[in-house]
C-alpha positions, 0 to 999 in steps of 0.5 A, a space after each residue: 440535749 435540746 429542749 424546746 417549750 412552746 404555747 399556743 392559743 387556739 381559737 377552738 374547743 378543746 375537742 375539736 383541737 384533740 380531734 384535729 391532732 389525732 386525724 394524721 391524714 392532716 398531719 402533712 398540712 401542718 407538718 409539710 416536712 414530714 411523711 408519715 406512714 406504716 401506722 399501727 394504730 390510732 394515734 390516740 392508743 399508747 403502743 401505737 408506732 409510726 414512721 416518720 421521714 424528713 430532709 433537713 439541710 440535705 440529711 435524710 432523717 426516718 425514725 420510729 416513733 412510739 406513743 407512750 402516753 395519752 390521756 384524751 383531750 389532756 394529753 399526748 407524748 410519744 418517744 422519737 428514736 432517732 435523736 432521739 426526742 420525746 415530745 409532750 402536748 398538752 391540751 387545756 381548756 382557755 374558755 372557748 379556746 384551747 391552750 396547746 403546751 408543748 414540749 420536747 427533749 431532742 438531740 440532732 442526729 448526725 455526722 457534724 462535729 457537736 459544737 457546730 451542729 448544736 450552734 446551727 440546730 438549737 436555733 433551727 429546730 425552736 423556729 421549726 418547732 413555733 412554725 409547726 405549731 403556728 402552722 397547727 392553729 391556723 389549720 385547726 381555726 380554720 376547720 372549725 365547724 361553723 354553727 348552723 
């Protein structure tokens, strides 16, 4: 099992960073990807499931993924079964800012031999991890209401 660690720090309130994570319609902005669908609730209420779909290096990949802990503003963690991967995102307050840590155990899914496809995978998959975050803060500066 792999595991990732990443921090970020984002130009904005904390609500407006939480806001931004939890509205999914921008979900595919900052995670280009992915599709994601067939959600059973909002993304901020544990037991909420959603389907997500890639291709990574030809591979069609779908799993479910389950929300398993939220703690508004604080934090987010959800449970991928295909892998399978857990992810946690931590939202802190940094002044004006917001810390984002993140977090993720995963296991890369397919028909590779295992020496090769963790070679090719635990490189890959951090530099998609820093990508989407970094993808995640230009997008949530970017949409920061300006002051009247």
């Amino acid at each position: 099992m792999h595991h990732t660690h990443e921090e970020i720090r984002i130009e904005a309130p904390v609500e407006h960073v939480w806001a931004f994570y939890c509205d999914t319609t921008h979900w595919t902005d900052w995670m280009p990807r992915g599709t994601f669908s067939d959600f059973s609730g909002p993304i901020d209420k544990v037991g909420t499931t959603y389907v997500q779909s890639m291709r990574i290096m030809g591979y069609e990949m779908k799993s479910t993924t389950t929300v398993v802990e939220v703690e508004p503003q604080r934090l987010y963690r959800e449970h991928t079964d295909f892998g399978p991967m857990d992810t946690v995102m931590r939202f802190e307050p940094d002044g004006d800012a917001t810390r984002v840590v993140a977090d993720s155990d995963w296991n890369m899914p397919g028909r590779l031999p295992g020496f090769i496809k963790d070679l090719i995978t635990k490189g890959w998959g951090e530099q998609q991890f820093r990508q989407t975050l970094a993808n995640f803060k230009a997008l949530a500066e970017a949409t920061v209401p300006v002051p009247a």
